[in-house]
N, C-alpha and C positions, 0 to 999 in steps of 0.2 A: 504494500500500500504506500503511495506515495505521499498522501497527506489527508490526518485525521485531524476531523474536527471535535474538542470535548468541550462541552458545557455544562457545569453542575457535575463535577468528578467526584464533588465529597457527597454528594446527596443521591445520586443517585446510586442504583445494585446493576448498574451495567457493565460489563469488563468490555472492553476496545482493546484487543489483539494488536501491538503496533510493533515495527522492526525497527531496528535500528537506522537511523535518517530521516526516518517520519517525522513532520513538522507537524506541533501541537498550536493550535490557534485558541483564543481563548477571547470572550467579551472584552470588552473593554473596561475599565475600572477593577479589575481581579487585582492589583497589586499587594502582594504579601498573600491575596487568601490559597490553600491548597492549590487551583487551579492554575495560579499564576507564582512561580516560585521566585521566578526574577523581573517581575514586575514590568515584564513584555507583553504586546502582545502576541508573537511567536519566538521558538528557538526551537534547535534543532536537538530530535530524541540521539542520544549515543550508545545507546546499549538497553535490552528489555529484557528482564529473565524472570518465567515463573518457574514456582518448585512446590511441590504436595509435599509436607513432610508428617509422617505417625509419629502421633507423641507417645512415648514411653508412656505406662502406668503415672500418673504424678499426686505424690500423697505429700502433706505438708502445708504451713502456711504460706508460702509463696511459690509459686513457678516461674520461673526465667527465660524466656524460650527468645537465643540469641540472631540473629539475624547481620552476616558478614555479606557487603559488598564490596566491587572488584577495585573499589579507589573513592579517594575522600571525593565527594560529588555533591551535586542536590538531586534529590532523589523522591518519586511520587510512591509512595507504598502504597498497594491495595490489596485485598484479601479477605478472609473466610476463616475464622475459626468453629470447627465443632466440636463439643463438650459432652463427653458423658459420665453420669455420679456411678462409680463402680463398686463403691465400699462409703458406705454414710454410717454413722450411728443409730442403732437399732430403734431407736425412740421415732425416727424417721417415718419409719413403715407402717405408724400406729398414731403418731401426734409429733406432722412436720413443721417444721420452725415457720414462724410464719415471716419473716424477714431476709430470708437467707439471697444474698446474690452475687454474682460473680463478677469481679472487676477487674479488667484487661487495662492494662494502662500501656498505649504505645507509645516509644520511644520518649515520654515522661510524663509524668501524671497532671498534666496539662491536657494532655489527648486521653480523656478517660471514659470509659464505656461501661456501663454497669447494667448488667441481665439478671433480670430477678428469675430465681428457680422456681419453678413451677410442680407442681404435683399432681396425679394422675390418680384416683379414686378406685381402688377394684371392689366395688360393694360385696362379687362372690367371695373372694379372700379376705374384703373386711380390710383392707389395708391400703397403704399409699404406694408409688414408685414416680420415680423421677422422669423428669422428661427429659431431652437433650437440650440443652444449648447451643444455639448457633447467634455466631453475630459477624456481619461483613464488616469491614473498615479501611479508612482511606487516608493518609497522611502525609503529612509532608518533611522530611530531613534536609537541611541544607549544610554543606562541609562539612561532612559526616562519611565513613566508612562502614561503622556498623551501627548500629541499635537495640533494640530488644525489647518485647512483648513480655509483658508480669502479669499471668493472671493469678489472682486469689480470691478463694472460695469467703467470705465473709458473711459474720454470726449462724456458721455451720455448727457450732453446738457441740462439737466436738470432729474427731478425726474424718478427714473424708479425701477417698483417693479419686484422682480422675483420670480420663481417658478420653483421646479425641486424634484429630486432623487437625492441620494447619494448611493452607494453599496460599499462597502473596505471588506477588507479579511487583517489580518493581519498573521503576521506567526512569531510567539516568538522565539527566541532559546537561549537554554543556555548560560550559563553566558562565554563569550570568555575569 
């Protein structure tokens, strides 16, 4: 593709496949927001990579899940985490927290995203289970090399392991 147009990169759940050389055009007035990282309105893409990654079991109060690019750049992150409660505390199954939810802070808790867990009613069993977590997200890094995604489980009531997917696509672009 020789040239994509994005408008509303952070708002919208669209992924735009682009290769490297692709020129991003953007409204006018974006300057500083997501969309517009160097306060143009075009430059030119330098590099695009997505990657699926399975996350290990993750038990604890924090997860760290590190994210290395190929040179200090500005860089648009977008993506997809899915979540699942593998291991909760037995009180769960029977009388669940009513506050419980999970906060993803990308690349610093400025950029923070918070998903209440929800619960699923089995009246034959008489008991509760969890639902999965899913939340897309879109951010922006400037001269920066890596970053990192922290989710934590919060007022989980006690021990709770998770399990999930990760997918991002990053989109490099020249030096503004």
């Amino acid at each position: 593709m020789a040239q994509a147009t994005l408008l509303g990169l952070c708002s919208d759940n669209v992924v735009t496949v682009l290769t490297p050389s692709s020129t991003i055009e953007c409204s006018s007035g974006s300057s500083g927001s997501c969309c517009s990282p160097c306060g143009s309105s075009s430059w030119n893409v330098t590099d695009v990579h997505s990657e699926t990654i399975t996350l290990p079991d993750m038990s604890g109060s924090v997860v760290i899940l590190p994210l290395v690019f190929p040179t200090l750049a500005t860089y648009t992150v977008t993506g997809s985490l899915q979540i699942d409660v593998l291991n909760a505390p037995a009180s769960w199954s029977t009388n669940p927290p009513a506050a419980i939810y999970i906060q993803v802070d990308l690349d610093n808790p400025t950029n923070r995203i918070k998903r209440t867990v929800t619960f699923r009613y089995d009246a034959s069993g008489n008991s509760y289970s969890v639902d999965p977590v899913d939340l897309q997200f879109s951010f922006l890094i400037k001269e920066k090399a890596a970053t990192t995604i922290t989710v934590t489980p919060v007022n989980a009531g006690g021990s709770v392991t998770l399990q999930g997917s990760l997918w991002y696509q990053y989109i490099q672009y020249t030096h503004c």
